[in-house]
FIKOLZA-1660 file (N, C-alpha, C; in steps of 0.1 Angstrom, whole numbers, plus 5000, padded with zeros to 4 digits):
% residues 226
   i   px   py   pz ch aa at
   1 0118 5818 5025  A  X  N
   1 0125 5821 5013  A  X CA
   1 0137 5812 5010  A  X  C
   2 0139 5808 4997  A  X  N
   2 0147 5797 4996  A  X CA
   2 0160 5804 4995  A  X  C
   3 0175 5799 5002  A  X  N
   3 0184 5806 5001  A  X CA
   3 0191 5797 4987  A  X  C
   4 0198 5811 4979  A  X  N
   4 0202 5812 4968  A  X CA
   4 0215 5799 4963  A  X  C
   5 0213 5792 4958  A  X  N
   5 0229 5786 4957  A  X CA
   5 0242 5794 4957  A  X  C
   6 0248 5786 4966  A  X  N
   6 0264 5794 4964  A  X CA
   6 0277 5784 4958  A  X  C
   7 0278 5784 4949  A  X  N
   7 0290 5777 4943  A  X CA
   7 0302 5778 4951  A  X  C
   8 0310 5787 4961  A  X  N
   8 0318 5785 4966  A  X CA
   8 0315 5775 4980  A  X  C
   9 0304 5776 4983  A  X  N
   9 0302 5763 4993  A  X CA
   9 0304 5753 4987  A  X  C
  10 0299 5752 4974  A  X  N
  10 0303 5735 4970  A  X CA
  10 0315 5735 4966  A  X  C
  11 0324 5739 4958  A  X  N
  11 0336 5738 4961  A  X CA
  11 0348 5736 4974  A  X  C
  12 0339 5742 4984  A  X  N
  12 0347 5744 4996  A  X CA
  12 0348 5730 5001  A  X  C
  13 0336 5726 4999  A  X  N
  13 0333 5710 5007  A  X CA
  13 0344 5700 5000  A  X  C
  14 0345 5699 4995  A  X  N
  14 0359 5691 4983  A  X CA
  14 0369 5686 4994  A  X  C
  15 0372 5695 5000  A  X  N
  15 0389 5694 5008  A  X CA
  15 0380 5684 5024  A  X  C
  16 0372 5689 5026  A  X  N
  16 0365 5678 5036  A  X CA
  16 0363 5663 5031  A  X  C
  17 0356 5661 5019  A  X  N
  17 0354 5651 5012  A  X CA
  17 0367 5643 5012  A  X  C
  18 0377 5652 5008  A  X  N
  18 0389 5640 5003  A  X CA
  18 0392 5633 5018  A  X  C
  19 0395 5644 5028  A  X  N
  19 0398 5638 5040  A  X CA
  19 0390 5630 5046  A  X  C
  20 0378 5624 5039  A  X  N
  20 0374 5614 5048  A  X CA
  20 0373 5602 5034  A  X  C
  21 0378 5608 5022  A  X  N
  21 0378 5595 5012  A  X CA
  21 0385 5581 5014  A  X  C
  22 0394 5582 5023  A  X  N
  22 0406 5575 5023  A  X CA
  22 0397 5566 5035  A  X  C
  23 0392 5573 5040  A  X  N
  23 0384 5565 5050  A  X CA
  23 0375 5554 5050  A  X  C
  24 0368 5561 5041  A  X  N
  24 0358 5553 5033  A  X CA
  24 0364 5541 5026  A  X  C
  25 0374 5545 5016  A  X  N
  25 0376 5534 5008  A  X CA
  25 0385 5519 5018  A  X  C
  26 0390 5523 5027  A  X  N
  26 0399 5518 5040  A  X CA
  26 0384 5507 5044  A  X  C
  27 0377 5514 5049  A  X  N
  27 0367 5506 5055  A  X CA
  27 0355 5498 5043  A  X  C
  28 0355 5498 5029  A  X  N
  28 0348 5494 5021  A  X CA
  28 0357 5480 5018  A  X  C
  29 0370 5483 5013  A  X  N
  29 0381 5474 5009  A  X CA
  29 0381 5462 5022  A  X  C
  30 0383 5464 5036  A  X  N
  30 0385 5458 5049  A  X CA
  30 0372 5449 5048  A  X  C
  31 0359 5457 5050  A  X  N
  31 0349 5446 5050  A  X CA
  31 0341 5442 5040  A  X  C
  32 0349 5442 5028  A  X  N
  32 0344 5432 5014  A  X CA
  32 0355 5425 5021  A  X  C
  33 0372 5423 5020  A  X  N
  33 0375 5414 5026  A  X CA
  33 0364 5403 5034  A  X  C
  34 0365 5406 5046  A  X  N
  34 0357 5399 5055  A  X CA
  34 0344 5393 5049  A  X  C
  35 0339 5397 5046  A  X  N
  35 0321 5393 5036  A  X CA
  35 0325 5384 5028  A  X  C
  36 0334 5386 5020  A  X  N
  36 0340 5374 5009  A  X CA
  36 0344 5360 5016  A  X  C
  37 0352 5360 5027  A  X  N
  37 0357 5352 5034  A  X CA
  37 0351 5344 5043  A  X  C
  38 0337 5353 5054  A  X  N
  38 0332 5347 5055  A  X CA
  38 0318 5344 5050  A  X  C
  39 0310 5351 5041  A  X  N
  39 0301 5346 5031  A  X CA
  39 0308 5329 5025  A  X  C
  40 0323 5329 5017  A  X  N
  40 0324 5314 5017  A  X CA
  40 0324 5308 5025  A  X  C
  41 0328 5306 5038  A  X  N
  41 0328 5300 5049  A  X CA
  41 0313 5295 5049  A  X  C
  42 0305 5305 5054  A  X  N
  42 0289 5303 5054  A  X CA
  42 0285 5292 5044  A  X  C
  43 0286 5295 5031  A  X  N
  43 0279 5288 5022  A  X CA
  43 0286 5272 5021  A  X  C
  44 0303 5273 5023  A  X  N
  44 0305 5256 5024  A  X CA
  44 0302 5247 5034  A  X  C
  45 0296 5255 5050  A  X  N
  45 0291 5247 5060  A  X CA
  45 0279 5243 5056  A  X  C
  46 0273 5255 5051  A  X  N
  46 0258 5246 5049  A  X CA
  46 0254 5239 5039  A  X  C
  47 0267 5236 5030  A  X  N
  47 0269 5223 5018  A  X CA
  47 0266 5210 5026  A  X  C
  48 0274 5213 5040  A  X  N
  48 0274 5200 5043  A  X CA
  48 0261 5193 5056  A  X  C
  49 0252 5203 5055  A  X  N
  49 0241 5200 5060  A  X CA
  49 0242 5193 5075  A  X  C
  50 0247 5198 5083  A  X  N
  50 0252 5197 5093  A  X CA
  50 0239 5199 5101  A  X  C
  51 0233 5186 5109  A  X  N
  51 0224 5188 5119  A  X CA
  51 0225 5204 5130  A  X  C
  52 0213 5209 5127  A  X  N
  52 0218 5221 5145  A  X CA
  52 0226 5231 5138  A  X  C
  53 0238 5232 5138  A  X  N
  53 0245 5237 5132  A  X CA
  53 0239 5247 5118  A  X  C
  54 0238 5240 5111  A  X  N
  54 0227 5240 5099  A  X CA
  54 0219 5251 5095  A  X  C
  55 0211 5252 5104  A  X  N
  55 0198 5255 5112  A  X CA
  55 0194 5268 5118  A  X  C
  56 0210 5267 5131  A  X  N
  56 0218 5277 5135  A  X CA
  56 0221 5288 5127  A  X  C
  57 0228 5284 5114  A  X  N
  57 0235 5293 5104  A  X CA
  57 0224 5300 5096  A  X  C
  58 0216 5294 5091  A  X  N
  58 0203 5297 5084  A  X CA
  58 0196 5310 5091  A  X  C
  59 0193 5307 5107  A  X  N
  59 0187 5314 5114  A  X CA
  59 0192 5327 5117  A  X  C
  60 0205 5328 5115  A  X  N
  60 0213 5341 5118  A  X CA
  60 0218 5346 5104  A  X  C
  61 0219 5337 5092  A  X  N
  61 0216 5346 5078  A  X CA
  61 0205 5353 5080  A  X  C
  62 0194 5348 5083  A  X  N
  62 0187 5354 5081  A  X CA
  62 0179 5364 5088  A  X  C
  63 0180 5366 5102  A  X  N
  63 0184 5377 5108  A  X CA
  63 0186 5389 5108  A  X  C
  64 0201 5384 5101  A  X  N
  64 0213 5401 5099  A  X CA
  64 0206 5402 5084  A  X  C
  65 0201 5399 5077  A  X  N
  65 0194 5401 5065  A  X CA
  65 0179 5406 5066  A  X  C
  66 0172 5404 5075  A  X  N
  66 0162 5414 5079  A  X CA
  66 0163 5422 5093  A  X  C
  67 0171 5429 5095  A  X  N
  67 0178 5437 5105  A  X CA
  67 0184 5449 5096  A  X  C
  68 0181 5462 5102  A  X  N
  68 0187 5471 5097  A  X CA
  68 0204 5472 5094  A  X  C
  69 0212 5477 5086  A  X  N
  69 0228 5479 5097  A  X CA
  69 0229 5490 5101  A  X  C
  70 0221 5497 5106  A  X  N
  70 0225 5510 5115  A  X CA
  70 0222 5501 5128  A  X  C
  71 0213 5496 5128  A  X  N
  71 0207 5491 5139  A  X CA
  71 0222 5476 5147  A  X  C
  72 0226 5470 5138  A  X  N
  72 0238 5460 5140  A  X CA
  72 0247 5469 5145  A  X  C
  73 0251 5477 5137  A  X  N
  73 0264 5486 5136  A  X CA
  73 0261 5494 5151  A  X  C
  74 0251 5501 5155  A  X  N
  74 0249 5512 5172  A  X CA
  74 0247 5493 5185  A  X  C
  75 0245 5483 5180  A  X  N
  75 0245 5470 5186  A  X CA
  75 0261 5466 5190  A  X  C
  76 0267 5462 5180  A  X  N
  76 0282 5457 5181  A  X CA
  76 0293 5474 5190  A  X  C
  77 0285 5484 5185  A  X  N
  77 0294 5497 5190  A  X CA
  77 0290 5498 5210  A  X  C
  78 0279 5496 5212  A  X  N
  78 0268 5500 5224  A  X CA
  78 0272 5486 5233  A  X  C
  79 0271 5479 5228  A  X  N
  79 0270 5461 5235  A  X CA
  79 0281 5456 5235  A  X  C
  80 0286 5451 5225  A  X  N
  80 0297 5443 5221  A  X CA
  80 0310 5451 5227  A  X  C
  81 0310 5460 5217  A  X  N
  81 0327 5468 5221  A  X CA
  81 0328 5471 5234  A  X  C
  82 0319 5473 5249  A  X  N
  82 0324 5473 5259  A  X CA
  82 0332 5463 5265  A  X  C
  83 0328 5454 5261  A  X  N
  83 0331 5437 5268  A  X CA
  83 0339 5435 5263  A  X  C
  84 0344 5436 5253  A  X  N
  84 0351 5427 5243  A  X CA
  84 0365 5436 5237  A  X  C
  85 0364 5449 5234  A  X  N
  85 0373 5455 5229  A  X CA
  85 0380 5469 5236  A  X  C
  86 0378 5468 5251  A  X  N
  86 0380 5480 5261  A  X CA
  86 0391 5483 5262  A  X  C
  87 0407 5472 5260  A  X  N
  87 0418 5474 5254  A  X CA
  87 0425 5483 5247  A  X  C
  88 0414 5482 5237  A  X  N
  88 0423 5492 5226  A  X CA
  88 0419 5503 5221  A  X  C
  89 0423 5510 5216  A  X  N
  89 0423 5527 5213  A  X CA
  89 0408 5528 5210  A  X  C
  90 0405 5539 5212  A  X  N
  90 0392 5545 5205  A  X CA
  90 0392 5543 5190  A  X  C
  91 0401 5547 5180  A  X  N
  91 0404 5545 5167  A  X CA
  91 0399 5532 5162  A  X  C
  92 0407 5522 5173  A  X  N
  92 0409 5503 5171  A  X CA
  92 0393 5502 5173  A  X  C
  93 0386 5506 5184  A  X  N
  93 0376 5501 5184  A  X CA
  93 0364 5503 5173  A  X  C
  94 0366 5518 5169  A  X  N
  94 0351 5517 5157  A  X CA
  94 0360 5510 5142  A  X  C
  95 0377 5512 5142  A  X  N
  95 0376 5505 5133  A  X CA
  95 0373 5487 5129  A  X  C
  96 0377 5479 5143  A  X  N
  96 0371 5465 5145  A  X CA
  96 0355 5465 5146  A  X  C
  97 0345 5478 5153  A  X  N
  97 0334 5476 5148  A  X CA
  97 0329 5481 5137  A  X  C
  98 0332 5487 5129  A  X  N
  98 0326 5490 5114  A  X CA
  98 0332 5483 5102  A  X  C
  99 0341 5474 5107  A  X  N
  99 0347 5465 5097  A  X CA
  99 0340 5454 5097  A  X  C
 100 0335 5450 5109  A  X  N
 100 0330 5438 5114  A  X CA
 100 0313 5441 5109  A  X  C
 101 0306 5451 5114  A  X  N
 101 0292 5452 5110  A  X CA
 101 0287 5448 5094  A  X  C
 102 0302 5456 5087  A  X  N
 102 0302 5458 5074  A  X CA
 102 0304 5446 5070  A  X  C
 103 0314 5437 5072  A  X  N
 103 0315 5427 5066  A  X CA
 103 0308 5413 5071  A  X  C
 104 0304 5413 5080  A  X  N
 104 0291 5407 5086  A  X CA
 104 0280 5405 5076  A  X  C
 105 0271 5420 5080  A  X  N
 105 0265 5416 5071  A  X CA
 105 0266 5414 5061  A  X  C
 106 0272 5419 5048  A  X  N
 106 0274 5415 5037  A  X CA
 106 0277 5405 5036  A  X  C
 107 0279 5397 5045  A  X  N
 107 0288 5383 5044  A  X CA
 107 0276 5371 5047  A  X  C
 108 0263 5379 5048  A  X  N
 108 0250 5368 5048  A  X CA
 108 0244 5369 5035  A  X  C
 109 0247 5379 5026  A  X  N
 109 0245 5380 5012  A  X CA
 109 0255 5375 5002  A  X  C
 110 0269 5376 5006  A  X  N
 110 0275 5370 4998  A  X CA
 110 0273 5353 4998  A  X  C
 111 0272 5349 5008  A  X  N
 111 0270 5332 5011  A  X CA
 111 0261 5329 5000  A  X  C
 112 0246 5337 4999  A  X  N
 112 0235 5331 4991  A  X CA
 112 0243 5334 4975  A  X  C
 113 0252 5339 4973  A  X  N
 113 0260 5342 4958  A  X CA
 113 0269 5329 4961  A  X  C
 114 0275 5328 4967  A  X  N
 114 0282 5318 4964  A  X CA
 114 0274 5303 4964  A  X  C
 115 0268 5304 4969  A  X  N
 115 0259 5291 4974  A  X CA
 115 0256 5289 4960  A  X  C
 116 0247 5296 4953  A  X  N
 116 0244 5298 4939  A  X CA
 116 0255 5292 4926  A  X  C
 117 0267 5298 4931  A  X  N
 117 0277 5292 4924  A  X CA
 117 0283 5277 4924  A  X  C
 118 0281 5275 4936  A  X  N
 118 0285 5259 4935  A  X CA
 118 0275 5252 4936  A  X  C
 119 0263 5258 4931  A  X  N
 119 0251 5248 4932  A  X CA
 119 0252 5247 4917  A  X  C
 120 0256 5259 4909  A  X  N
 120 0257 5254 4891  A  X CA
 120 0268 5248 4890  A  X  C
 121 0274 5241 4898  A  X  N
 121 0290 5234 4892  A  X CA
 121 0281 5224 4889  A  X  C
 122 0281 5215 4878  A  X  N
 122 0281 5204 4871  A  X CA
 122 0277 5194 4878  A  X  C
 123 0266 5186 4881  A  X  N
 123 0265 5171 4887  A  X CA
 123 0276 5159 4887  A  X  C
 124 0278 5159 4874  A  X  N
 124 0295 5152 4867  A  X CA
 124 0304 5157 4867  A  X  C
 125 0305 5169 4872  A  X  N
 125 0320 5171 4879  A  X CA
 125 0324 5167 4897  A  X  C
 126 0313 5166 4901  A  X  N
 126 0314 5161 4915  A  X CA
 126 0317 5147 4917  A  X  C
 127 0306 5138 4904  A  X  N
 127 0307 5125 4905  A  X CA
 127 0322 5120 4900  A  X  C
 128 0326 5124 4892  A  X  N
 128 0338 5127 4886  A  X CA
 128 0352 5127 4901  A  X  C
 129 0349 5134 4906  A  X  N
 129 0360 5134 4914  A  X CA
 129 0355 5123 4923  A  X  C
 130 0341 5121 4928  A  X  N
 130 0339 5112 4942  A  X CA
 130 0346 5097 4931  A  X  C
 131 0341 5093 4918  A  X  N
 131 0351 5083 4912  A  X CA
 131 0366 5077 4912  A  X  C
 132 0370 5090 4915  A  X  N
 132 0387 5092 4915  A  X CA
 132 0392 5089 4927  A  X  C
 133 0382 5091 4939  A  X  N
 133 0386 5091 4953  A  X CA
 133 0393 5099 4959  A  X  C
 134 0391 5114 4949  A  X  N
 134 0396 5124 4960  A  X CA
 134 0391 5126 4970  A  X  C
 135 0402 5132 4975  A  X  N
 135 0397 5138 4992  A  X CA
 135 0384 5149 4992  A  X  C
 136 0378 5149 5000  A  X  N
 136 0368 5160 4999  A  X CA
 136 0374 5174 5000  A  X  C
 137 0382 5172 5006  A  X  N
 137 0390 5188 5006  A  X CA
 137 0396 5192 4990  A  X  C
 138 0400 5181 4988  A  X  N
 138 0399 5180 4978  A  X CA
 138 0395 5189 4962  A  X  C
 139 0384 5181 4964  A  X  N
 139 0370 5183 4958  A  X CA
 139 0368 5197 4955  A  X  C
 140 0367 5200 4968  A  X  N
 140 0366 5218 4967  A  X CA
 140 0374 5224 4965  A  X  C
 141 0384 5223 4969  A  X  N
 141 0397 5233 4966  A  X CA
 141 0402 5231 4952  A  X  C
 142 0401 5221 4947  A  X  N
 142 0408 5218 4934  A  X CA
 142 0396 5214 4923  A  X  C
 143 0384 5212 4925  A  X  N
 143 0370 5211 4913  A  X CA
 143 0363 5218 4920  A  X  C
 144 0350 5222 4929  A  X  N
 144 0343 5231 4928  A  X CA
 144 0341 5243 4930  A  X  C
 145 0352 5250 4938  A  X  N
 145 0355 5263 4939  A  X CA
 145 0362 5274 4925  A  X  C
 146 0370 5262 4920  A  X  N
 146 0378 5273 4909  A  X CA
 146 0363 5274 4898  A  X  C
 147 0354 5266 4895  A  X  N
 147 0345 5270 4888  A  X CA
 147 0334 5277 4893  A  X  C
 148 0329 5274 4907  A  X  N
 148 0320 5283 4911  A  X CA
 148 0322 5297 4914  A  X  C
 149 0339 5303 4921  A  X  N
 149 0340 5315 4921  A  X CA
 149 0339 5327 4908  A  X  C
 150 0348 5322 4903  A  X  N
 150 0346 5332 4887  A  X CA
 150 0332 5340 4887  A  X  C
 151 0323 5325 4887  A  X  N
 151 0307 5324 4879  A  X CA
 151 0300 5337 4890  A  X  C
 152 0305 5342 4906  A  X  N
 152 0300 5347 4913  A  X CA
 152 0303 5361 4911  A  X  C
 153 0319 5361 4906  A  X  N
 153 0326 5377 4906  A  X CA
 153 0320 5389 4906  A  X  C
 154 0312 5391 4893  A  X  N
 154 0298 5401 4896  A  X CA
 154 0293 5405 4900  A  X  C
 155 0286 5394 4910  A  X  N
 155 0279 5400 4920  A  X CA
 155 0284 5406 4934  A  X  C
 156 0299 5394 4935  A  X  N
 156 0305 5402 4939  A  X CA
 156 0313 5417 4945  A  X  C
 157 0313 5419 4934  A  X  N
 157 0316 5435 4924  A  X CA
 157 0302 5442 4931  A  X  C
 158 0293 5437 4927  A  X  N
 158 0278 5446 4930  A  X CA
 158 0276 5449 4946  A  X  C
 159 0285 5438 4954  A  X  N
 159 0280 5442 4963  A  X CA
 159 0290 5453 4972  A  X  C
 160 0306 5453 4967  A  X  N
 160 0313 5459 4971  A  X CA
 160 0309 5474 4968  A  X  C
 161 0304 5479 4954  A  X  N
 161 0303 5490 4955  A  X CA
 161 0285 5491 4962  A  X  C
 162 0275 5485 4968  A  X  N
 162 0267 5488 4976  A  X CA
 162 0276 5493 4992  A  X  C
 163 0283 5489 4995  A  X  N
 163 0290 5488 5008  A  X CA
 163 0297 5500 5009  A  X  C
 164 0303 5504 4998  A  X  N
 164 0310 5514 4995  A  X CA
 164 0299 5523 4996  A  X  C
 165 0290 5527 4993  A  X  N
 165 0275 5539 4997  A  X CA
 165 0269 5532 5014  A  X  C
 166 0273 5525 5017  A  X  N
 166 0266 5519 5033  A  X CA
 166 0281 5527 5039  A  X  C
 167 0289 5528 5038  A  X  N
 167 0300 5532 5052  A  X CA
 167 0291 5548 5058  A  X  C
 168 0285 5556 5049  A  X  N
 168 0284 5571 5056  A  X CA
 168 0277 5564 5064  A  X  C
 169 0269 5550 5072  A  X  N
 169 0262 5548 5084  A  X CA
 169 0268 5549 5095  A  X  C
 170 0285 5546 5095  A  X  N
 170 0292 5546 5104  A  X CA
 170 0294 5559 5110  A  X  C
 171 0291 5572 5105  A  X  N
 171 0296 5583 5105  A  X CA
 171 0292 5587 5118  A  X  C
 172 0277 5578 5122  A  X  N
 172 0269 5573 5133  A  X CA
 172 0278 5568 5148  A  X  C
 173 0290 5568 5145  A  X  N
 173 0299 5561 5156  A  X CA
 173 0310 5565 5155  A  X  C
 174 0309 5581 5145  A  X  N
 174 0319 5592 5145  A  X CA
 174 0336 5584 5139  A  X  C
 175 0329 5574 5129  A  X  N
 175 0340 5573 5119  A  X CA
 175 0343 5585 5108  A  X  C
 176 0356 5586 5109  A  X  N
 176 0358 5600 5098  A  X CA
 176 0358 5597 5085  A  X  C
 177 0349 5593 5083  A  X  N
 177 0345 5590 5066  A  X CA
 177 0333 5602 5062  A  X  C
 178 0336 5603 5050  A  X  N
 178 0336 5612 5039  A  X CA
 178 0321 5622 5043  A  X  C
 179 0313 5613 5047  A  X  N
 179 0298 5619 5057  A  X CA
 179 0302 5628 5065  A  X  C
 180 0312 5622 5077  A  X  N
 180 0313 5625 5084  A  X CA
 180 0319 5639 5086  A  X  C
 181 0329 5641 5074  A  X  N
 181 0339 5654 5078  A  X CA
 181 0330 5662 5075  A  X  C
 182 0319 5661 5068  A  X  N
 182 0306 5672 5058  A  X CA
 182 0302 5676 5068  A  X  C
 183 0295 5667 5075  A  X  N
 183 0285 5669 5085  A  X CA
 183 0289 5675 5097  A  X  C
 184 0298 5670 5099  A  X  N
 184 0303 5676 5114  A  X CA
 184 0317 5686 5112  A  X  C
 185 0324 5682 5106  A  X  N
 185 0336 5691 5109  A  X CA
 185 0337 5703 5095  A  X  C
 186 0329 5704 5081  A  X  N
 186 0329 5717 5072  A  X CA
 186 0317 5720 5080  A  X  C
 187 0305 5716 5085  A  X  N
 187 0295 5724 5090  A  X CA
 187 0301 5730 5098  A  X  C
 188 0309 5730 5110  A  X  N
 188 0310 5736 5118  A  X CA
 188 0323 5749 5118  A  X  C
 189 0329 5747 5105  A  X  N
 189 0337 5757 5099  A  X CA
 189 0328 5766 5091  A  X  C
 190 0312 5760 5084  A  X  N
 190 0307 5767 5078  A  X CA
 190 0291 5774 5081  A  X  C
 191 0289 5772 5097  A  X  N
 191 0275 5775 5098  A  X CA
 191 0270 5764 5092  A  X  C
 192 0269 5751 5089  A  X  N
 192 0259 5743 5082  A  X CA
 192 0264 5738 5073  A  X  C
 193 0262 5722 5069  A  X  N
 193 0267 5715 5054  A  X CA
 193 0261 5724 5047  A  X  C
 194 0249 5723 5043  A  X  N
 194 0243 5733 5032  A  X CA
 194 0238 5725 5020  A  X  C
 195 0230 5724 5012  A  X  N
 195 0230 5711 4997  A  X CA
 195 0240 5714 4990  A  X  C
 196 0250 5722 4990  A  X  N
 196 0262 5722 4980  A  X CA
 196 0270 5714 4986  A  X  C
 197 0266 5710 5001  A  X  N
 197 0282 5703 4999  A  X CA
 197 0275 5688 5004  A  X  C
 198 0264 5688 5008  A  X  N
 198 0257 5672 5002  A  X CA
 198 0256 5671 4986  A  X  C
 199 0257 5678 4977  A  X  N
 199 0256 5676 4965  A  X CA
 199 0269 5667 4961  A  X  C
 200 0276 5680 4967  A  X  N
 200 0291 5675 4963  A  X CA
 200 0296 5659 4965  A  X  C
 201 0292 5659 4981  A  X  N
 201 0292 5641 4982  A  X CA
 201 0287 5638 4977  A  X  C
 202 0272 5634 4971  A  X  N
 202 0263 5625 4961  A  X CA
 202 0272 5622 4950  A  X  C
 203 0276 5638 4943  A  X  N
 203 0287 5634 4932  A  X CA
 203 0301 5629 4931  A  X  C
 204 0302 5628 4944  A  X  N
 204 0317 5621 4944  A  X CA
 204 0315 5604 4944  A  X  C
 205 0303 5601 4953  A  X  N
 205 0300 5585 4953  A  X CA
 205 0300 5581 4937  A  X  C
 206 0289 5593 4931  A  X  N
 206 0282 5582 4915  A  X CA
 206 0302 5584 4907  A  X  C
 207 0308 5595 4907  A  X  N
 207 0317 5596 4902  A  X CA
 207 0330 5584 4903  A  X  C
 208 0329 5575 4919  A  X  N
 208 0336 5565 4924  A  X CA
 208 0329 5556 4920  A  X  C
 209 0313 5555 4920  A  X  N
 209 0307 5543 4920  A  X CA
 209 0305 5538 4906  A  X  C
 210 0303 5548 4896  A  X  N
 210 0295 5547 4885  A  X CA
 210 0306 5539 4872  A  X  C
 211 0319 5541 4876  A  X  N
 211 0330 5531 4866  A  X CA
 211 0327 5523 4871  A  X  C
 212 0328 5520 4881  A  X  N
 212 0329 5506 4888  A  X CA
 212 0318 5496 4886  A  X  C
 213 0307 5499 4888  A  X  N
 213 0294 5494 4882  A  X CA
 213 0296 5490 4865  A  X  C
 214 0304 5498 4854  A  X  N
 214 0306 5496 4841  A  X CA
 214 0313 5489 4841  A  X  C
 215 0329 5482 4851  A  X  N
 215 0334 5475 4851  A  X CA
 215 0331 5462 4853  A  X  C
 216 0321 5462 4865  A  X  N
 216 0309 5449 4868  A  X CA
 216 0302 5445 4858  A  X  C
 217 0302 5453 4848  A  X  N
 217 0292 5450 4837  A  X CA
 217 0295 5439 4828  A  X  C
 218 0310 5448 4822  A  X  N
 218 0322 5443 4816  A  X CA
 218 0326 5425 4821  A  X  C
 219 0327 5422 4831  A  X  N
 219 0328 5414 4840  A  X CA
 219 0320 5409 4838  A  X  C
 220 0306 5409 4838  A  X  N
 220 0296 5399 4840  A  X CA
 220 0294 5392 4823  A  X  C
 221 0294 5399 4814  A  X  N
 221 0294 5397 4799  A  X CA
 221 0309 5383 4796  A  X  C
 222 0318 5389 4804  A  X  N
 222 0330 5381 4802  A  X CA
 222 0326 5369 4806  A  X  C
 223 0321 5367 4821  A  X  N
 223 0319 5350 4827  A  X CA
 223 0307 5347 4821  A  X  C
 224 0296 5352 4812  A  X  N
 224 0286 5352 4807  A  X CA
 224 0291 5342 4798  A  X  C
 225 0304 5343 4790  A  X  N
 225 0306 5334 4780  A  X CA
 225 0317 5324 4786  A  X  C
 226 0318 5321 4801  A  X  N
 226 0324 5308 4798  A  X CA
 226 0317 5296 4802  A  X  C
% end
């Protein structure tokens, strides 16, 4: 027999949700950082076609791009964090590994956006500068990045709020994000999450997610026209 909805369960779930919101958005903001930073990194090495190297990088975009992240994320927590991160608090460790999983991968998706971006900078703005004899550092920093980033921002946008709905995987390595307080800590004040208070979460993401996507929109129409 199907048990009846109870509206006070989903309300109840609310005060769980917030206390792991902060969470969430903590670790969404941290590893778009990271993805941004090193997604560009990624894509200017392999401008420069670097034998091996090259190859290397290619091999391991692509990879973490057909690899699950639950599967990276129980990898870097299981493997990695013994060796490497035994130092520091329990806190320090899942938050250096769910910052890192998260912005990892994303950061083999962001590279193909960026890469994209400086592949549309202009033939004659390159030649343009190699005429002038700038420095190649140059080059980049001062002609093909200020035009290629803009042109990327969108998708950028698109991918922060995907990442933003990817953190409840961490919940998996008992990060207290927004999943997590549902699941484990109101269930266990309430006999069970229940679908009122998974509902409740679904509607808290589209309610965080769904400006934000309007904003990306907004954004994309804007660099549309320069």
């Amino acid at each position: 027999m199907m048990e009846k909805w109870r509206w006070d369960r989903f309300f109840e779930a609310f005060p769980y949700i917030w206390d792991g919101l902060l969470v969430t958005v903590q670790f969404t903001l941290l590893g778009s950082l990271v993805a941004y930073a090193l997604g560009l990194i990624f894509a200017v090495v392999r401008q420069f076609e670097i034998p091996v190297v090259d190859q290397l990088l290619w091999a391991f975009i692509e990879f973490v791009r057909s690899t699950p992240l639950l599967v990276q994320i129980f990898v870097l927590y299981w493997v990695v964090r013994p060796e490497l991160l035994g130092g520091f608090s329990t806190d320090t460790q899942r938050l250096i590994v769910g910052v890192t999983a998260l912005g990892v991968h994303y950061a083999c998706y962001t590279s193909e956006v960026y890469r994209a971006g400086i592949e549309a900078v202009p033939v004659g703005q390159w030649e343009a500068a190699t005429a002038l004899n700038m420095p190649r550092a140059r080059i980049w920093t001062g002609v093909v990045l200020p035009q290629a980033i803009p042109r990327v921002l969108p998708a950028l946008g698109n991918y922060t709020i995907a990442m933003f709905k990817e953190v409840p995987l961490l919940s998996a390595i008992v990060v207290l994000d927004m999943v997590y307080q549902v699941k484990t800590v109101y269930a266990a004040s309430a006999g069970g999450a229940g679908p009122e208070a998974w509902f409740a979460i679904g509607l808290t993401f589209f309610a965080l997610s769904y400006p934000c996507s309007l904003l990306v929109r907004k954004l994309e129409r804007r660099v549309g026209t320069l």
